[in-house]
Residue, then its C-alpha position, 0 to 999 in steps of 0.5 A: x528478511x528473505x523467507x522465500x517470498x517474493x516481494x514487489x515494492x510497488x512505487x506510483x510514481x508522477x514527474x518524480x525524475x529528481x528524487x527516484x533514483x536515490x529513493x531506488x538506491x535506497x531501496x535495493x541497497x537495503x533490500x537486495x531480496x526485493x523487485x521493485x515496480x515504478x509506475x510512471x502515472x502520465x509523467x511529463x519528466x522522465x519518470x520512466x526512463x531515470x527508473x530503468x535506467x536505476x534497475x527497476x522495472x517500469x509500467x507507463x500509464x498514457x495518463x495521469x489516473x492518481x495514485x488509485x489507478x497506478x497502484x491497480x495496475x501494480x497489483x495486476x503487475x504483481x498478480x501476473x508475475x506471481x508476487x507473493x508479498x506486494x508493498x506500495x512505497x511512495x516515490x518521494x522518499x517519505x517512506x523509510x524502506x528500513x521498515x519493510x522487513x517490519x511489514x514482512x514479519x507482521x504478514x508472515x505472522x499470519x493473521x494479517x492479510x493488509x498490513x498499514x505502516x501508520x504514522x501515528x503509532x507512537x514512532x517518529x514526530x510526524x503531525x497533522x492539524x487542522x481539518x485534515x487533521x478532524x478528518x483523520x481521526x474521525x477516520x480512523x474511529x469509523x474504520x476500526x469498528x469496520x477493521x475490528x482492530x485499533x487503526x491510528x493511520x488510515x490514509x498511509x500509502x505505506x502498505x504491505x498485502x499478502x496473496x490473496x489480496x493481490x488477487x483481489x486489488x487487481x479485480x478490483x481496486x478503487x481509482x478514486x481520490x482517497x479510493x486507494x487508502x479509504x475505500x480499498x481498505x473498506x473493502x477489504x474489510x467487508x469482504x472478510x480480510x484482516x487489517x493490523x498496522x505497525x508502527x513507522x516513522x515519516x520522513x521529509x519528501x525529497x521532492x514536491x510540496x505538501x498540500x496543506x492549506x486550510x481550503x485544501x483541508x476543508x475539501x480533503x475533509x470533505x471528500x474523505x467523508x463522501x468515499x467513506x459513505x461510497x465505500x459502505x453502500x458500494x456493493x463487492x463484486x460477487x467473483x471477488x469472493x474466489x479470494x477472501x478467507x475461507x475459500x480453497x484458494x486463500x487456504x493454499x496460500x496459508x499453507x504455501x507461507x507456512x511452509x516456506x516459513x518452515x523451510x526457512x526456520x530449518x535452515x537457521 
């Protein structure tokens, strides 16, 4: 799918030398329309150096700040480079890059401004249990009220997002653990974009180990509770409303992607 659009595929990125180029190849083998940015968040390999030495561009971070620190500066990349379409992708290979035009069409659709490929939507066998499990669901009941629609997946890092919230997400995103799904959704949310999600498969990490103990998932659901409660009494900064829908500048990105969906649809 190439409709004119440009697409950064995002990938935060910490000591993922031996499973990074493969997951790069994949990617512009698939989708040769798409740039891609590694962010190296304060590897001690050589994240950055395997990532161009793939083709792909690169930001380094001098320390580790978590996946909500490396995905703030890949919007502010994205925002300064004049993205239109911005999608994160883990470095590990879990996620499917054979689902990215699924995430396009539903953004080009048009009343989607974030886009979660959530994976319990019915594609693919991929389950959780135990506490993370209780604090998954609990999640995703809390969060559709907030989204107005039915979420299955609330803490998927495979995410797509249009223009206005790339503007958005590089002036203000969350860096705190759980930040970058939890809280960064919330947000969005109460400041008036809409969130749908689509249905994706998972797969096997090529490198790394989940954190799946029962005290691990006892803190996560802990945790998950504590940015939830943060993410609704935290006030927006009030410049942020520049970008949300309604405004002049979210209107001309409307018009901008139908437009280009336009030229597109003519020349099929």
């Amino acid at each position: 799918m190439n409709d004119g659009r440009r697409v950064l595929i995002i990938l935060p990125a910490w000591n993922e030398e031996d499973g990074l180029p493969s997951v790069l190849r994949e990617i512009q083998q698939q989708l040769p329309y798409v740039d891609t940015l590694v962010v190296d968040d304060g590897s001690a390999d050589n994240t950055a150096e395997v990532a161009r030495a793939a083709g792909s561009a690169v930001a380094q971070l001098p320390f580790n700040l978590g996946v909500g620190g490396a995905m703030r500066l890949g919007y502010r990349y994205a925002q300064q480079h004049g993205y239109d379409v911005a999608i994160q992708v883990d470095a590990d290979g879990q996620h499917d890059p054979a689902y990215v035009p699924a995430l396009l069409e539903r953004l080009a659709a048009g009343d989607a401004d974030l886009v979660i490929g959530a994976r319990f939507a019915g594609d693919g066998d991929y389950t959780v249990r135990g506490p993370r499990k209780w604090a998954m669901s609990l999640l995703s009941v809390v969060l559709s009220r907030i989204t107005r629609t039915k979420l299955t997946d609330t803490t998927s890092g495979f995410r797509a997002c249009n223009r206005p919230l790339i503007e958005f997400f590089a002036r203000w995103y969350p860096v705190e653990y759980l930040g970058d799904t939890i809280e960064s959704m919330v947000g969005a949310a109460r400041s008036g974009f809409t969130v749908r999600q689509i249905p994706v498969a998972m797969r096997e990490r090529t490198t790394g180990r989940p954190s799946a103990s029962p005290l691990k998932a006892m803190v996560y659901l802990t945790r998950a509770g504590l940015v939830l409660l943060l993410a609704m009494i935290r006030r927006m900064p009030k410049e942020l409303k520049t970008f949300t829908p309604g405004t002049p500048a979210y209107i001309a990105f409307q018009q901008r992607t139908a437009e280009l969906v336009r030229r597109e649809l003519t020349k099929a």
